[in-house]
VEXDREN-2710 file (C-alpha; in Angstrom, 1 decimal):
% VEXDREN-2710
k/r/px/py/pz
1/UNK/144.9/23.1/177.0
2/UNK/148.0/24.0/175.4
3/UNK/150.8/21.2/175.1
4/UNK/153.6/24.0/173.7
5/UNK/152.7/25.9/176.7
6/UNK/153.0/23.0/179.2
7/UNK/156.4/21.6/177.5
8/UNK/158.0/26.1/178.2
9/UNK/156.5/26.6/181.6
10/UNK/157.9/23.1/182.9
11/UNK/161.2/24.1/181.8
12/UNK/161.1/27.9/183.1
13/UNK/159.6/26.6/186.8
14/UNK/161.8/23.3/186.8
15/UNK/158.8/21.2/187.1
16/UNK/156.2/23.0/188.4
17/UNK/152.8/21.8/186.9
18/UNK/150.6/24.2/185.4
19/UNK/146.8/23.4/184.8
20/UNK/143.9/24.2/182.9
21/UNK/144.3/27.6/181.0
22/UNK/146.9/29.1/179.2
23/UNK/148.5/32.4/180.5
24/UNK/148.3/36.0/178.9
25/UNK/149.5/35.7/175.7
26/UNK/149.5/32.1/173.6
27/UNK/151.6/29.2/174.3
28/UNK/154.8/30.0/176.6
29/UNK/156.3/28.0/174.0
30/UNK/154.6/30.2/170.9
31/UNK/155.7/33.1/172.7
32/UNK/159.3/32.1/173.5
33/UNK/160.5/29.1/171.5
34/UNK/162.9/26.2/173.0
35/UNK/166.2/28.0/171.7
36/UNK/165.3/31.1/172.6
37/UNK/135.7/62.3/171.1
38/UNK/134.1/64.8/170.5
39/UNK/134.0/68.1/171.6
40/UNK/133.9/67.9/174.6
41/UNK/136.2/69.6/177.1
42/UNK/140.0/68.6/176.6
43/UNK/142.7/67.1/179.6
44/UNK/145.0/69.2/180.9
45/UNK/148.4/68.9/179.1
46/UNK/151.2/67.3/181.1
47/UNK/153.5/69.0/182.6
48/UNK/156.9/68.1/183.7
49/UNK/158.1/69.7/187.0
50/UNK/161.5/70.6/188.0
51/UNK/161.6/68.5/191.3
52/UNK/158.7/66.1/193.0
53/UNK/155.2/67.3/193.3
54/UNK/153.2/68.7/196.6
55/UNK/152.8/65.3/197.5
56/UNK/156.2/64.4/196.9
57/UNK/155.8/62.0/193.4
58/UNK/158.4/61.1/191.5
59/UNK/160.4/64.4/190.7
60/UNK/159.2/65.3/186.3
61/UNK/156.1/63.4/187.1
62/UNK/152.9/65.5/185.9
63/UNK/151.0/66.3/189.3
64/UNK/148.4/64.6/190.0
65/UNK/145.0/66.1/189.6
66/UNK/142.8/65.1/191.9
67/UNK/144.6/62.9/195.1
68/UNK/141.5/60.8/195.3
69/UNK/141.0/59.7/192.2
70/UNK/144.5/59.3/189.8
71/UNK/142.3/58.6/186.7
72/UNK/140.6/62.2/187.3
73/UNK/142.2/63.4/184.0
74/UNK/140.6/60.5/181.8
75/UNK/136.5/60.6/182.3
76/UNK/135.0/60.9/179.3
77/UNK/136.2/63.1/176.2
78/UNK/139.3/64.5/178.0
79/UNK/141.2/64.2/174.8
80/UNK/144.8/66.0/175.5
81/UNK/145.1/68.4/172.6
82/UNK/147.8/66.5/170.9
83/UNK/145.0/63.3/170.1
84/UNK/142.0/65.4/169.3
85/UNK/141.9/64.9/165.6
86/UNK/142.9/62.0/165.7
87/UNK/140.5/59.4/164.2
88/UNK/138.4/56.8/167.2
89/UNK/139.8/53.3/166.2
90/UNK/140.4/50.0/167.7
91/UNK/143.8/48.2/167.0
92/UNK/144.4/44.3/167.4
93/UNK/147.3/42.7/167.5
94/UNK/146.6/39.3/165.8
95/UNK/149.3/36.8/167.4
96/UNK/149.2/34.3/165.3
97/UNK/148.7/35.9/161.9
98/UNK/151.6/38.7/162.3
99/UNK/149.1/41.4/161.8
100/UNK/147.2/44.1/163.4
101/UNK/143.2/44.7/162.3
102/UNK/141.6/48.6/162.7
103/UNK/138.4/48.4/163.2
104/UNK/135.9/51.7/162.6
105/UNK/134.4/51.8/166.3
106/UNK/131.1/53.6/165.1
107/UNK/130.1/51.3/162.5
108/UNK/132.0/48.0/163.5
109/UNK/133.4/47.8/160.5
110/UNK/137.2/46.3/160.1
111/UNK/138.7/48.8/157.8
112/UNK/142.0/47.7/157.3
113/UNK/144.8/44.7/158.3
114/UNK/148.2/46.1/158.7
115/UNK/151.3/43.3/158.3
116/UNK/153.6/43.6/161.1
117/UNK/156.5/41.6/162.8
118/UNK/156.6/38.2/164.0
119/UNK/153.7/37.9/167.2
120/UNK/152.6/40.6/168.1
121/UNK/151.0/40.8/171.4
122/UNK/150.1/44.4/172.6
123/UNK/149.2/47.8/171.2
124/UNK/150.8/50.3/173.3
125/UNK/150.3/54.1/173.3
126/UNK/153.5/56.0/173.9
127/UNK/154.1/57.9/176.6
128/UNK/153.6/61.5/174.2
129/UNK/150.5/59.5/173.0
130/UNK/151.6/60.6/169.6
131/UNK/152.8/57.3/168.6
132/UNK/151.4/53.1/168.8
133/UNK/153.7/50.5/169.3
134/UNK/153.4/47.1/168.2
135/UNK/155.3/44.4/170.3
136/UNK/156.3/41.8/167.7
137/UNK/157.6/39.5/170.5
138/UNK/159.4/36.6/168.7
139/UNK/160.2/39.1/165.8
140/UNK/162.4/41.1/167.8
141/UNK/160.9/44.3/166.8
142/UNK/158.5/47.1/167.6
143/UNK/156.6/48.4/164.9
144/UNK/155.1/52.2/165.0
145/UNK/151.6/53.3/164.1
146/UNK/151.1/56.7/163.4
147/UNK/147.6/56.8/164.7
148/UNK/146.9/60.4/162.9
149/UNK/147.2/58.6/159.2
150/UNK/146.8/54.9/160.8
151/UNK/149.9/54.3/158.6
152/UNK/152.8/51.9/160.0
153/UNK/157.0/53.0/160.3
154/UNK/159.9/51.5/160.0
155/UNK/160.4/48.8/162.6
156/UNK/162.7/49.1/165.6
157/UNK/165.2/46.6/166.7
158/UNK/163.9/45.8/170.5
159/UNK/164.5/42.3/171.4
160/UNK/162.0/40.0/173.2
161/UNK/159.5/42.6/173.6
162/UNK/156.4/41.2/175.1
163/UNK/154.8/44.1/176.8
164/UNK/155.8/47.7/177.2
165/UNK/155.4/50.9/179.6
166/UNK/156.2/53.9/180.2
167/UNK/157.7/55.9/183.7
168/UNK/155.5/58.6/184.5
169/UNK/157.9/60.8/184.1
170/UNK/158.5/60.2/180.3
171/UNK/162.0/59.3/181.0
172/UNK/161.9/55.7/180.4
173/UNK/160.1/52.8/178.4
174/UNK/160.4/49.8/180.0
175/UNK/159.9/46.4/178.0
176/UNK/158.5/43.3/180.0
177/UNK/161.2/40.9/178.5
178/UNK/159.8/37.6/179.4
179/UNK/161.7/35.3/177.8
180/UNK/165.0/37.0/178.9
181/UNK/163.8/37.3/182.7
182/UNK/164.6/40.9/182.5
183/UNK/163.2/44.7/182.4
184/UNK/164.6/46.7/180.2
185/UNK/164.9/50.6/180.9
186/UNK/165.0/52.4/177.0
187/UNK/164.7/55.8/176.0
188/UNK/160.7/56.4/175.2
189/UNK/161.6/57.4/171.7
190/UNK/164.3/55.7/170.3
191/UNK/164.5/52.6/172.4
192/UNK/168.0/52.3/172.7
193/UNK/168.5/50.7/176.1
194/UNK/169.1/52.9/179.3
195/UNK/169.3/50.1/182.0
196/UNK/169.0/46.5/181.9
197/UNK/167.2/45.0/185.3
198/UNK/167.6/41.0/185.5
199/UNK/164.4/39.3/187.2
200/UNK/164.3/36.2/189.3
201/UNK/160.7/35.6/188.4
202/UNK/159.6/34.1/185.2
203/UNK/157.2/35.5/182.9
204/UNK/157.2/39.2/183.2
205/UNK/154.3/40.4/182.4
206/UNK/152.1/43.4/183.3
207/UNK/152.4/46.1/185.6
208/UNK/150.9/49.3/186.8
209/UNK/152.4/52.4/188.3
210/UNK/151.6/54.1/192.5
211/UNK/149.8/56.9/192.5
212/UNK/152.9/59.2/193.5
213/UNK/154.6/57.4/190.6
214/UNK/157.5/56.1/193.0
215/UNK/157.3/52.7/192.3
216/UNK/155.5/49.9/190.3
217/UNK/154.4/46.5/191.0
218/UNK/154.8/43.5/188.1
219/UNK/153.2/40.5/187.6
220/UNK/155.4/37.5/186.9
221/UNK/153.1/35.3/185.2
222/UNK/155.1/32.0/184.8
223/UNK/156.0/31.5/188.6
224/UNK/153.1/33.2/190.6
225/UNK/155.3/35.9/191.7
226/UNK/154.7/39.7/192.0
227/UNK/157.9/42.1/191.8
228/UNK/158.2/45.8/193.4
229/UNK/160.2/48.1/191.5
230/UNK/161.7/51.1/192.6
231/UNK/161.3/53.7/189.3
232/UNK/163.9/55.8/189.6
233/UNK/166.5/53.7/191.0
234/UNK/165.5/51.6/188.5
235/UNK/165.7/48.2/190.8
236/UNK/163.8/45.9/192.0
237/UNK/163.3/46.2/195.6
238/UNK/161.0/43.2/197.2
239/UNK/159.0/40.5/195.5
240/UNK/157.0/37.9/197.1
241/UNK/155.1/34.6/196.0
242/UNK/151.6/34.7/195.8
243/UNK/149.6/32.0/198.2
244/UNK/148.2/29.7/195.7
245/UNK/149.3/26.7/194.5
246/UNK/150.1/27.2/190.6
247/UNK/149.1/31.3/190.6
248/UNK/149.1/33.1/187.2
249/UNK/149.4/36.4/187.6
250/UNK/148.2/38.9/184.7
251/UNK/147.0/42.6/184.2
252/UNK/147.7/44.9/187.5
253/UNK/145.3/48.2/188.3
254/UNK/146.1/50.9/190.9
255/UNK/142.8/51.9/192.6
256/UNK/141.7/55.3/192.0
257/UNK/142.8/56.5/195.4
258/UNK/146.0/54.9/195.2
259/UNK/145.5/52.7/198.2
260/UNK/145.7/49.2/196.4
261/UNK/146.8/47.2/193.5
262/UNK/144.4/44.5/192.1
263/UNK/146.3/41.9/190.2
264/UNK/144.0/39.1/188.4
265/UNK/144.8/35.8/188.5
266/UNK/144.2/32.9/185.5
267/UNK/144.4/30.2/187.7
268/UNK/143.4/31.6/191.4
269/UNK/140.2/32.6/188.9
270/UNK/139.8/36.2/190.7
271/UNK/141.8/39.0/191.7
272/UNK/144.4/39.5/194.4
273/UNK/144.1/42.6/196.3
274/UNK/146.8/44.2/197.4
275/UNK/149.0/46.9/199.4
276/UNK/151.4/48.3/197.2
277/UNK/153.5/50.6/199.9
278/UNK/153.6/47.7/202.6
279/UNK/154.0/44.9/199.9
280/UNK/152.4/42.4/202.6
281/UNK/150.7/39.3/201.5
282/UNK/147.2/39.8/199.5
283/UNK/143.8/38.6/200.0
284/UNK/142.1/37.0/197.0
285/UNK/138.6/37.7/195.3
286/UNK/136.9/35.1/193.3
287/UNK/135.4/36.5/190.1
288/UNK/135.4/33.9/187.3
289/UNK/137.9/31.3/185.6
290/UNK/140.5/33.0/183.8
291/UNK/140.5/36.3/185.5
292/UNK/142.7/38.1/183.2
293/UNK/142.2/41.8/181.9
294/UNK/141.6/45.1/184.6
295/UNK/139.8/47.9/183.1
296/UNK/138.3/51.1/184.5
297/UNK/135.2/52.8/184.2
298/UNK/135.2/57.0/182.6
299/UNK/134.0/57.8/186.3
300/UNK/136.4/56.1/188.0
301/UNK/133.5/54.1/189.7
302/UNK/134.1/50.4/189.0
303/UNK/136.6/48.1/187.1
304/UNK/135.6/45.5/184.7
305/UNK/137.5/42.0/184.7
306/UNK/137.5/40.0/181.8
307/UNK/137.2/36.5/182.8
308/UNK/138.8/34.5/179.7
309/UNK/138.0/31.3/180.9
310/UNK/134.0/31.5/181.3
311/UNK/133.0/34.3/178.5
312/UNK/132.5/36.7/181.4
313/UNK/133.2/40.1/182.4
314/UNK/132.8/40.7/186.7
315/UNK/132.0/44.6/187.8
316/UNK/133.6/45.1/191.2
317/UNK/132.5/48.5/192.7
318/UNK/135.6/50.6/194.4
319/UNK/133.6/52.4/196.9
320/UNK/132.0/49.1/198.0
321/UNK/134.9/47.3/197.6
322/UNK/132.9/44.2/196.1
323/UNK/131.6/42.6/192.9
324/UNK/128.4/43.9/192.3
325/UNK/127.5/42.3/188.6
326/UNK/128.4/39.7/186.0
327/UNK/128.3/39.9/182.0
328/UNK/128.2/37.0/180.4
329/UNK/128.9/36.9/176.5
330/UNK/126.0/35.3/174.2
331/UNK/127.3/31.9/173.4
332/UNK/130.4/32.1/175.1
333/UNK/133.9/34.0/173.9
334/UNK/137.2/34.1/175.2
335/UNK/137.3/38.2/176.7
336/UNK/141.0/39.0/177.3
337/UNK/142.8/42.7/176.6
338/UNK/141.6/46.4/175.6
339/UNK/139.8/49.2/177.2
340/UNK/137.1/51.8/176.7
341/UNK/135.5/53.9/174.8
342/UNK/136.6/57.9/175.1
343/UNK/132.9/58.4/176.1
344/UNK/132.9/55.4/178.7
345/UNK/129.7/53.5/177.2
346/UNK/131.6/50.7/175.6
347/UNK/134.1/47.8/177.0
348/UNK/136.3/46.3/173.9
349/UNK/138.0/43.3/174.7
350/UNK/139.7/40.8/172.2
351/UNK/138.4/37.4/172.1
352/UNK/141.6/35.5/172.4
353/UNK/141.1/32.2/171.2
354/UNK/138.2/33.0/168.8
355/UNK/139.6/35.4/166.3
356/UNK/136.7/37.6/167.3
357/UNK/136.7/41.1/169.5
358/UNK/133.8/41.9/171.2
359/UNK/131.9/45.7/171.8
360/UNK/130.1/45.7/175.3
361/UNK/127.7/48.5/176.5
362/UNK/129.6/49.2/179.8
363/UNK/125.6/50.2/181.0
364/UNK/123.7/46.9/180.7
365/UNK/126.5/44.4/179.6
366/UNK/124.6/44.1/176.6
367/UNK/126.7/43.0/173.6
368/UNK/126.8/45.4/171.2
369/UNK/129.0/43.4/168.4
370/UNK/131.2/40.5/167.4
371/UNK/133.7/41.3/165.0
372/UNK/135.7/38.5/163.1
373/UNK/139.6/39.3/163.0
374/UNK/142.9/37.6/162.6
375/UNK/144.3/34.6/164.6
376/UNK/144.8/35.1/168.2
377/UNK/143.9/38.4/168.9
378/UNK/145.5/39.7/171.9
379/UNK/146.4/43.4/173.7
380/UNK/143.6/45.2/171.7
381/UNK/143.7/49.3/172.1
382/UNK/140.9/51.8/171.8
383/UNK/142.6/55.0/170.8
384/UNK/142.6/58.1/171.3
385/UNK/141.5/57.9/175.3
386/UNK/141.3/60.3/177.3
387/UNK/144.4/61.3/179.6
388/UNK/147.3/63.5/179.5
389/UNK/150.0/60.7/179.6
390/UNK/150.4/57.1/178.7
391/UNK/152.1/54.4/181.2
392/UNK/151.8/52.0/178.5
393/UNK/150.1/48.4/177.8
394/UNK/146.7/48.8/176.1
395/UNK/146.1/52.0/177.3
396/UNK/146.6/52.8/181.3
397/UNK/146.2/56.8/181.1
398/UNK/146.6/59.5/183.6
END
């Protein structure tokens, strides 16, 4: 239980009482202070189209591959051209000690701890995948990574930059602002701002794109609310309250056919499962306490869910539409952000409240290793991944 987190929420919802677990990143209060490869075959490079696609996507978006599957362009060793020498590392965003660890993925081996800005909370491949960006939340800032040299820039003035994407279109980043109740549209390279959105939610958080790229749905973590966005109108265009007393929203997935967002839920403990073109109300499937992180497998088969609270990660089957296995970590962990491997055989999620990330053999569930890093590790990314674009957060590729 977090006190700090308690004493922000209860200002931002006016009372509302939130219970047992903290949200995505640390304390609301920590977060926003009172006061303010190999060689195997390569992915198609992206293209950008002069108007919509055959199926009518959002007009510069690269077409989609394969209409019943959007993650077709990222099973395993797809590496776009522009990330295939890049070195296989994972990057983690230590919250509380202002620093981000690199870890050698082959030998488990941390080899080196880059300082950054003040909290950071995600890793986020750009949109070009030629750059990583830091979100230094309560620093203000967003710091690059080249992940050719592994080498940090010069910082980037970006306030209240808690998560980021990117428009599938390249045209825009847009940072989750979630202590200024807003979405900011910037340009993907620069970051000077495009657009600013106000929010009546609290908590902006995560968000994930529709498969024609026409919209996106965001989790509002702070007051259980879900937002539709309309991407190239740039507005938000319905939003609803989830049906559960206290609901916590976090990481949103697009199923691979595009039929249906899954949203998970810290405090619901499972994930909601929703449709994103009729925006009704969602059904909710229990998987374990904390539900937090959504990550799919190279083929596109199954998604794993990171249950924070428990030490758990649930397997839910798309084609079955159901959970079909639990892993649980050996003596417990806290299993929160990151992805997988470029050949698909192994989870990495970020131990959030241990200072530890965790390697898991997507096969058996097996842990594979337990790596000590800095305080408060957070949105951990594997990169490079396959794909041919980035849409931001950890890594969600296409």
């Amino acid at each position: 239980m977090y006190p700090e987190r308690i004493q922000r929420a209860a200002a931002l919802l006016a009372g509302v009482l939130l219970v047992a677990l903290a949200g995505c990143g640390t304390s609301a209060q920590d977060r926003h202070p009172q006061g303010h490869g190999s060689g195997t075959p390569s992915a198609p490079p992206a293209r950008r189209s002069a108007g919509p696609d055959p199926e009518g996507g959002l007009p510069g978006m690269p077409p989609v591959l394969d209409p019943t599957n959007v993650y077709a362009a990222d099973r395993p060793g797809m590496l776009a051209p522009e990330v295939r020498d890049f070195p296989s590392r994972i990057y983690v965003p230590n919250t509380n000690s202002d620093t981000v660890t690199v870890i050698d993925p082959t030998t488990y081996r941390v080899l080196e701890t880059i300082p950054v800005g003040h909290q950071p909370q995600h890793v986020v491949p750009s949109w070009d995948l030629k750059t990583l960006w830091v979100n230094n939340d309560l620093g203000n800032t967003l710091t690059p990574i080249d992940p050719r040299t592994g080498k940090a820039g010069k910082t980037v003035d970006v306030h209240d930059p808690y998560n980021l994407y990117f428009t599938p279109d390249g045209r825009h980043a847009v940072v989750m602002a979630s202590k200024d109740h807003e979405l900011v549209f910037r340009d993907p390279h620069t970051m000077k701002v495009q657009k600013t959105v106000p929010v009546g939610c609290a908590g902006v958080n995560h968000a994930d794109f529709s498969k024609d790229g026409r919209y996106f749905v965001v989790s509002c973590e702070f007051s259980g609310e879900l937002l539709k966005v309309d991407t190239a109108k740039m507005a938000v265009v319905a939003h609803q309250k989830l049906p559960f007393d206290g609901a916590m929203p976090q990481d949103v997935k697009l199923s691979p056919d595009g039929s249906t967002f899954y949203v998970a839920d810290m405090t619901a403990n499972g994930i909601w499962v929703l449709d994103g073109d009729r925006f009704g109300q969602p059904a909710l499937l229990t998987t374990g306490r904390g539900a937090h992180g959504l990550y799919v497998s190279r083929d596109a088969r199954e998604m794993y869910i990171s249950n924070r609270g428990e030490g758990t990660i649930s397997v839910f089957d798309f084609g079955r539409r159901e959970l079909t296995r639990k892993w649980r970590l050996p003596g417990g962990g806290s299993p929160d952000m990151g992805g997988v491997s470029a050949d698909g055989r192994v989870l990495w999620l970020s131990g959030r409240y241990n200072a530890e990330v965790y390697a898991i053999d997507t096969r058996t569930g097996a842990q594979l290793a337990r790596i000590r890093v800095g305080d408060g590790p957070h949105g951990l990314a594997v990169y490079p991944q396959p794909g041919r674009y980035s849409l931001g957060h950890t890594g969600v590729f296409r």
